[in-house]
C-alpha positions as CSV (number, residue, x, y, z in Angstrom):
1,X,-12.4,20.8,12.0
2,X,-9.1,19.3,12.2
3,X,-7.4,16.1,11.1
4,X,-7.3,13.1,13.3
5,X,-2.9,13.6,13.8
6,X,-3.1,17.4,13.8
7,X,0.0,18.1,15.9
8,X,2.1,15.5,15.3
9,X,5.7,15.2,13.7
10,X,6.9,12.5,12.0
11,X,10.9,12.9,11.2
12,X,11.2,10.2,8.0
13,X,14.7,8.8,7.2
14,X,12.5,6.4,4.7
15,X,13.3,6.3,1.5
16,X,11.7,4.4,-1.9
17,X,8.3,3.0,-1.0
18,X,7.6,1.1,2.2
19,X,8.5,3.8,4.9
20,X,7.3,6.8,2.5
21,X,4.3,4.7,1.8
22,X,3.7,4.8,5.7
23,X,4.0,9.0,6.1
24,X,2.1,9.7,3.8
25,X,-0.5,7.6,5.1
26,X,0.2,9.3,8.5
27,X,0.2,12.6,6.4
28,X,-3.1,12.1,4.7
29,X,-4.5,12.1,8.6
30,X,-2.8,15.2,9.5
31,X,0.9,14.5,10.7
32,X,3.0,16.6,9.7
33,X,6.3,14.9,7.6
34,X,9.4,15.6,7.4
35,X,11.9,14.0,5.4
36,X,15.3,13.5,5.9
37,X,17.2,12.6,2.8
38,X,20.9,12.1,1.9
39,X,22.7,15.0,0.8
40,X,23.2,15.2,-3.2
41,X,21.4,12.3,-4.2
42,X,18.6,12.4,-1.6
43,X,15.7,9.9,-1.8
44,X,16.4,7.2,-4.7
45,X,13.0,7.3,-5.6
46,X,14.0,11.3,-7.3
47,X,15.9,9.4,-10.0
48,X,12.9,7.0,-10.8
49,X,10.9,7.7,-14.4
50,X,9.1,8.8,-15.5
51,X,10.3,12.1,-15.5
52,X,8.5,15.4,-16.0
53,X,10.5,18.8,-16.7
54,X,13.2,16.4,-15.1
55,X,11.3,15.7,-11.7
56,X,10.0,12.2,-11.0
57,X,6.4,11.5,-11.6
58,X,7.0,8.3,-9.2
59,X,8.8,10.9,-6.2
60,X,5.9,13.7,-6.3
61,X,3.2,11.0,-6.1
62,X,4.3,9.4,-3.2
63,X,6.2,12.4,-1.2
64,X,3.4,15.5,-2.1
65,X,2.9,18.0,1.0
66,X,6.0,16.6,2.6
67,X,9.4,18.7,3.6
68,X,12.3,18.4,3.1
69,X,16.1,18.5,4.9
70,X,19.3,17.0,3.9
71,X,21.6,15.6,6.4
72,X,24.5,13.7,6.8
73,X,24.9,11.7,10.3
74,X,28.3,11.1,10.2
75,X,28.6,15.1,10.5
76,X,28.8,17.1,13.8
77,X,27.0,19.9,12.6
78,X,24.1,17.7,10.9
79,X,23.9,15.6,14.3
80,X,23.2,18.5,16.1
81,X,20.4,19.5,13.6
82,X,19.0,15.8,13.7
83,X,19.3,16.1,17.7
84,X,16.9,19.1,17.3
85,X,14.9,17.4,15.1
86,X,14.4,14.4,17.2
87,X,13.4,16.9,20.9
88,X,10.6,18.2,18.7
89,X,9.5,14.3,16.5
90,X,6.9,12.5,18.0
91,X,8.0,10.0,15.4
92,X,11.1,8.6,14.3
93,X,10.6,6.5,10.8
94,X,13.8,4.5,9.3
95,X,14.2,1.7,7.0
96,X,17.5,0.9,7.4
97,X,19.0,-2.3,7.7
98,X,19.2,-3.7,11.6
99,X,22.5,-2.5,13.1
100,X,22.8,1.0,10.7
101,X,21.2,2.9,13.3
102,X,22.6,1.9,16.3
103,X,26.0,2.8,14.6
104,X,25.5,5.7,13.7
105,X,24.3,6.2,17.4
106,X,20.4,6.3,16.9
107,X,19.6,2.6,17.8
108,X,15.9,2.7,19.6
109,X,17.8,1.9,23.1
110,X,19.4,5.4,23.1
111,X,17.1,7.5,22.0
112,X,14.3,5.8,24.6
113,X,16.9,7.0,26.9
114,X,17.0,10.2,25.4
115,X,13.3,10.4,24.7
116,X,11.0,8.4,26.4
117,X,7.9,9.4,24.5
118,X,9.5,9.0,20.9
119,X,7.9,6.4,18.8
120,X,10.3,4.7,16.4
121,X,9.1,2.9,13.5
122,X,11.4,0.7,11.9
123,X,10.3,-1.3,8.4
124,X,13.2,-3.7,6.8
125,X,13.7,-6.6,4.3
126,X,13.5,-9.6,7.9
127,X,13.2,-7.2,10.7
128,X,15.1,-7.2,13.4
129,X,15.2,-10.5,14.7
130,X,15.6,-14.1,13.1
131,X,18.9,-15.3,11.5
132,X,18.1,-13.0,8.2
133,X,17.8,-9.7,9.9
134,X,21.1,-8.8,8.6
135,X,20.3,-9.4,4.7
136,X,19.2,-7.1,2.0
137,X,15.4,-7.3,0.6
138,X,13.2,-5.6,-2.1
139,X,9.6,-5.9,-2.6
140,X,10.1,-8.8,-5.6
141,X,12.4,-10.5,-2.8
142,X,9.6,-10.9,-0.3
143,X,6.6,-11.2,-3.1
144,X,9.1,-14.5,-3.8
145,X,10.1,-15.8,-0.4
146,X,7.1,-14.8,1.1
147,X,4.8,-17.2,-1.5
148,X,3.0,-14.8,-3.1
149,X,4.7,-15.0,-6.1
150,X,3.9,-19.5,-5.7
151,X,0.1,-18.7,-6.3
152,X,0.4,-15.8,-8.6
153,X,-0.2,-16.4,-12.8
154,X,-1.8,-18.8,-14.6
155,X,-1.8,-22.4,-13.8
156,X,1.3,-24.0,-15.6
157,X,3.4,-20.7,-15.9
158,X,6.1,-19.2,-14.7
159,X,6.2,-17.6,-10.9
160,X,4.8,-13.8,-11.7
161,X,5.2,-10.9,-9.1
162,X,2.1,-9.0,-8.1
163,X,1.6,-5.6,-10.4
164,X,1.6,-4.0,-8.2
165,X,4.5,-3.6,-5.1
166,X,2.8,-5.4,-2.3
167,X,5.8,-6.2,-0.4
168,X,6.3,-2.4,0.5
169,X,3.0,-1.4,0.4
170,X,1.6,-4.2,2.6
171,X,4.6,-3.3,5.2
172,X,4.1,0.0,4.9
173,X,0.3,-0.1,6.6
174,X,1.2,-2.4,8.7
175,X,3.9,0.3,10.0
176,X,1.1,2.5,10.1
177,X,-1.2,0.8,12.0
178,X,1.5,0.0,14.7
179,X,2.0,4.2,14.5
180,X,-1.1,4.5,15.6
181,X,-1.7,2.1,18.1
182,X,1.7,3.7,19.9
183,X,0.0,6.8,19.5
184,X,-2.9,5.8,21.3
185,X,-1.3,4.4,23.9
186,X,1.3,6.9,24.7
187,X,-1.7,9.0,25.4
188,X,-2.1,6.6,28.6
189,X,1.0,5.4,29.7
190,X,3.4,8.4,28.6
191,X,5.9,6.6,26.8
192,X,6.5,5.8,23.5
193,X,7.6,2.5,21.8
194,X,9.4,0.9,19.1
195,X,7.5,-0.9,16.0
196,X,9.1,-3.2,13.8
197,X,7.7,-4.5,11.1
198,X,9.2,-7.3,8.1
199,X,8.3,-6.9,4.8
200,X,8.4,-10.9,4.4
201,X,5.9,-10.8,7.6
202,X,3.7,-8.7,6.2
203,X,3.2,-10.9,3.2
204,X,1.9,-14.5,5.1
205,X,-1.3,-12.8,7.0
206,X,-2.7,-11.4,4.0
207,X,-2.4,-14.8,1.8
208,X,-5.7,-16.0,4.0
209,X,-6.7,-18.5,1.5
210,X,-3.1,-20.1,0.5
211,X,-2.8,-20.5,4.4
212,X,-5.9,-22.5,5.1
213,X,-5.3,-24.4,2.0
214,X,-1.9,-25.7,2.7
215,X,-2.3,-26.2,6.6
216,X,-5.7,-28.0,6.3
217,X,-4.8,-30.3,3.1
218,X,-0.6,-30.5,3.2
219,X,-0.5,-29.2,0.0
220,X,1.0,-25.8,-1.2
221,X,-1.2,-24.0,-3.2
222,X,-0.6,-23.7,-6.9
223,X,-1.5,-20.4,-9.1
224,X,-5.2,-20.2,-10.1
225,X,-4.6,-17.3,-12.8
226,X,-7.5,-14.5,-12.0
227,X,-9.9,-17.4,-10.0
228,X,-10.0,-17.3,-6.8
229,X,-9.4,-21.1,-5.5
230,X,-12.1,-21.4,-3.2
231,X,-15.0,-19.4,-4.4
232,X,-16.9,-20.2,-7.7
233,X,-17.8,-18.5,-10.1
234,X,-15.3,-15.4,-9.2
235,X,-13.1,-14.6,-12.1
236,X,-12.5,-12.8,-15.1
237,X,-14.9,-13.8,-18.2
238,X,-14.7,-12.7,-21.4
239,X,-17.7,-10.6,-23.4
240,X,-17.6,-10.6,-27.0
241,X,-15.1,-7.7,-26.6
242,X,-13.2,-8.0,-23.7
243,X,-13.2,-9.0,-20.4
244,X,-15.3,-8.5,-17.5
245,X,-15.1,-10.1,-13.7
246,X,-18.2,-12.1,-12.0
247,X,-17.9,-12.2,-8.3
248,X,-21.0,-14.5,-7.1
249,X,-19.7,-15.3,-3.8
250,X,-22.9,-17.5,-2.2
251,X,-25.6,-19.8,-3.0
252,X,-28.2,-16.8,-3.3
253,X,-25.8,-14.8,-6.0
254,X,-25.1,-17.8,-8.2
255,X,-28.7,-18.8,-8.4
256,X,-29.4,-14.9,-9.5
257,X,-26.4,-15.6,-11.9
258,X,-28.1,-19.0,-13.1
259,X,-31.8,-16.5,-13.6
260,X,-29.9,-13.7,-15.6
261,X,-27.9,-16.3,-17.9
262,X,-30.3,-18.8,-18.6
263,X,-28.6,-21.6,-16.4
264,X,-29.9,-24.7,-14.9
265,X,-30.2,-23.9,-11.2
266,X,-30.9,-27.6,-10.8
267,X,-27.2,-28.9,-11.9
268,X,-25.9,-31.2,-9.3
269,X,-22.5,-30.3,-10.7
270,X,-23.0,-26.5,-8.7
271,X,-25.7,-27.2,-6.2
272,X,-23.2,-26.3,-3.3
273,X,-19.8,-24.1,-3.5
274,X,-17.7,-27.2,-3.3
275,X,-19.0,-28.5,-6.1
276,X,-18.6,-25.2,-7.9
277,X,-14.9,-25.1,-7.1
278,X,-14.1,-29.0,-8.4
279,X,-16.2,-28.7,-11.2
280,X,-14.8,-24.5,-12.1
281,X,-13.7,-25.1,-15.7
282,X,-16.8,-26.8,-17.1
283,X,-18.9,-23.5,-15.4
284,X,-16.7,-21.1,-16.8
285,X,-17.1,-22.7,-20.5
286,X,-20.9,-22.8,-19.9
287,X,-21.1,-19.1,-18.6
288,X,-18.5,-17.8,-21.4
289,X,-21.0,-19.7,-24.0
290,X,-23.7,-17.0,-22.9
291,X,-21.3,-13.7,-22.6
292,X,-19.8,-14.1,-25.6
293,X,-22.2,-13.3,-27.5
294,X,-22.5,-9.5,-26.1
295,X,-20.2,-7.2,-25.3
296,X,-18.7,-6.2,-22.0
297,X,-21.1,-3.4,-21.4
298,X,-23.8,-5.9,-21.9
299,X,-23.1,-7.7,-19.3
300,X,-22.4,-5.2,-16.4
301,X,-25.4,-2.9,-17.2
302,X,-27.4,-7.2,-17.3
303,X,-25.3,-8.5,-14.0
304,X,-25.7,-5.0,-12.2
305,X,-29.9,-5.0,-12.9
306,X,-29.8,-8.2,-11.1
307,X,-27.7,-7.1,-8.5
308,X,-25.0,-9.3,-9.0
309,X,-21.4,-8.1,-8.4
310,X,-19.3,-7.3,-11.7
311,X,-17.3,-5.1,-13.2
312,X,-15.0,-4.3,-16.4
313,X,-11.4,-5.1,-16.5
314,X,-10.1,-1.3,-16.5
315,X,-6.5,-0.6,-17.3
316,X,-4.8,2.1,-14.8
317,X,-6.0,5.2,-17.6
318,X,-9.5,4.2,-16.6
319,X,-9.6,3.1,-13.4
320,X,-8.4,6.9,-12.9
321,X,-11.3,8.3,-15.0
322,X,-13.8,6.0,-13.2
323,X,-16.5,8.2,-12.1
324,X,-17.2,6.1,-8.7
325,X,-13.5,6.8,-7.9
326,X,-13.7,10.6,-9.2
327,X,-16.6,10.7,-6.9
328,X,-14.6,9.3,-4.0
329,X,-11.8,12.0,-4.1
330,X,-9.3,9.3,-5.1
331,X,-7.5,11.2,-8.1
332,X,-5.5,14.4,-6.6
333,X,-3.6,17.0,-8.8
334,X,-0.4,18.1,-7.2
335,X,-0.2,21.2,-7.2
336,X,3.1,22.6,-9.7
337,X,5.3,25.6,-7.9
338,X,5.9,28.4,-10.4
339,X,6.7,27.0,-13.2
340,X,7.2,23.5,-12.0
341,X,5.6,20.5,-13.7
342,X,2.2,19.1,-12.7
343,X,2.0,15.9,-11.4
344,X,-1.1,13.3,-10.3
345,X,-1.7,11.5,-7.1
346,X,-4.0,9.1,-5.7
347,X,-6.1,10.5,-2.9
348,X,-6.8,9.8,0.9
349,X,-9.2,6.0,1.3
350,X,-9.7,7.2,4.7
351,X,-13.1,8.6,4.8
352,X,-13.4,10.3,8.4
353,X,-16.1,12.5,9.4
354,X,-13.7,14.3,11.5
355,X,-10.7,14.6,8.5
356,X,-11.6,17.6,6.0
357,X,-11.5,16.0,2.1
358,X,-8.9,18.2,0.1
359,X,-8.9,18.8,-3.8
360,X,-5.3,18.9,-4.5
361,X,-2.1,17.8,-2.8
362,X,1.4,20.5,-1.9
363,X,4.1,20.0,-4.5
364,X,6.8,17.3,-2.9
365,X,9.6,18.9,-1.5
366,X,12.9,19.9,-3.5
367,X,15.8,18.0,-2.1
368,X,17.0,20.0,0.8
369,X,14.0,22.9,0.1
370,X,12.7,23.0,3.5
371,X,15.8,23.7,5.6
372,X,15.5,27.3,6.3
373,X,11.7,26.8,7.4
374,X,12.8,23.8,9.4
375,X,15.9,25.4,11.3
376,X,13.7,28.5,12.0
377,X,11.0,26.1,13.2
378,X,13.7,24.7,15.5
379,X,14.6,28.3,16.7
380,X,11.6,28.7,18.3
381,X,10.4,27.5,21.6
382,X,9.0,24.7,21.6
């Protein structure tokens, strides 16, 4: 049995999250990675903490199993090796800013010319159009600009980014996705293709809500803390100990809800979801007089009995010993080299019956660690 992009070579000029993001999602279904990194410094992730035995916890998670070759391509000889590099890719990943690549002689027009079937993936701040292209982005940039940052917190609070780096993340599946839709269709036509993808685009499709809400009223959405703004009850609530989330999403699950709490099903207040959502904060204070008087684990062994969807807020220490996502494969050691340190990632979510589950993950790469492998790869025929 082998993996789905068995075959497949991805060269990856990437660097911190989105791009690498996007190999190793390419990675996880068999592609083959490898990663081309400024000399000295190489990927700026490598000088991110937290450190282990001096190697960054943040680089192995996100850049296990990959290899590694440093090149400069201002240089002759390192052209000639990149050149060699690109006869074999069937992928050409770069988030560099529009124009960097073309300079440096790269730009998607000449190596179509060069090599029809190469697929080039390009992920930036703007992308490669609009009057912004040229400007500088990170992930708190777009999480900001994009309005995700407008609906995020606690009603009445500051703007708060997302915990989590959605602006690079987001971008870099959508840069997969497009991967693999050129990959599908080169099979037909023969050539390959050029994806572009904005991190600032990639953050308006997935704000669903905030979009119906401000095109349907005129009115920009405001931050709802953990509620969502148009389903009720669905939100944190807090047990005599802690918190815990309630997700009844339709008429059936909050009349459940109203059974296991002791509500009256019969309030006109939250006959309808409408309702539910004008009238949210006098439901929350009734529900929260019934769960605080157990604790957390109450409640979710009570809500799931009744079949209700729940669960505990987990920091990221248990989230990672949660047997459901033990179960799933989702926690991976990396393994150390001789001597190395050991580091944790976060398995494959792509459950294919035709894509073998593995137990560990390949130590990432040492900066430059791969070139003799790579160069004799190159030697032989292709």
């Amino acid at each position: 049995m082998s993996a789905p992009l068995t075959g497949i070579t991805i060269l990856d000029l990437t660097h911190v999250l989105a791009g690498p993001f996007c190999s190793s999602t390419l990675q996880d279904l068999g592609a083959r990675v490898i990663k081309v990194e400024r000399p000295v410094t190489g990927d700026d992730t490598r000088a991110f903490p937290p450190f282990v035995q001096g190697e960054s916890a943040y680089f192995a998670a996100l850049n296990a199993g990959k290899q590694s070759i440093a090149l400069d391509l201002k240089s002759p000889a390192d052209r000639a090796t990149f050149d060699a590099l690109l006869a074999r890719a069937d992928v050409l990943l770069e988030n560099y800013r529009p124009g960097v690549m073309e300079r440096l002689g790269y730009g998607y027009d000449t190596l179509r010319a060069r090599h029809p079937r190469l697929i080039y993936g390009a992920v930036s701040g703007f992308g490669h159009s609009g009057p912004d292209a040229a400007k500088p982005a990170y992930d708190m940039v777009v999480q900001a600009r994009g309005g995700v940052m407008s609906i995020t917190g606690e009603e009445g609070g500051p703007p708060v980014r997302v915990g989590a780096s959605i602006g690079d993340i987001v971008a870099g599946m959508y840069l997969a996705q497009g991967v693999l839709a050129a990959l599908y269709a080169r099979e037909r036509s023969g050539e390959g293709a050029k994806i572009d993808v904005a991190m600032l685009d990639a953050q308006i499709p997935i704000q669903e809500h905030a979009i119906a809400i401000a095109t349907a009223t005129g009115h920009a959405p405001g931050p709802t803390g953990a509620r969502h703004p148009t389903i009720t009850p669905f939100s944190t609530f807090r047990a005599s100990d802690g918190f815990f989330v309630i997700a009844a999403g339709n008429d059936a699950l909050f009349a459940k809800l109203c059974a296991t709490l002791g509500l009256d099903p019969a309030d006109p207040r939250f006959a309808t979801n409408a309702l539910r959502c004008e009238n949210v904060h006098m439901l929350k204070r009734l529900i929260e007089t019934v769960t605080l008087e157990h604790p957390v684990s109450h409640w979710i062994a009570t809500l799931d009995a009744a079949g209700i969807p729940t669960g505990r807020v987990q920091n990221m220490t248990e989230a990672l010993a949660d047997p459901q996502i033990r179960a799933r494969n989702m926690v991976l050691p990396v393994t150390p080299r001789a001597g190395g340190p050991a580091f944790t990632a976060a398995g494959n979510p792509v459950k294919m019956s035709t894509l073998p589950e593995i137990g560990n993950r390949p130590p990432a790469p040492r900066l430059d660690g791969d070139r003799q492998a790579i160069l004799d790869w190159l030697s032989r025929p292709a």
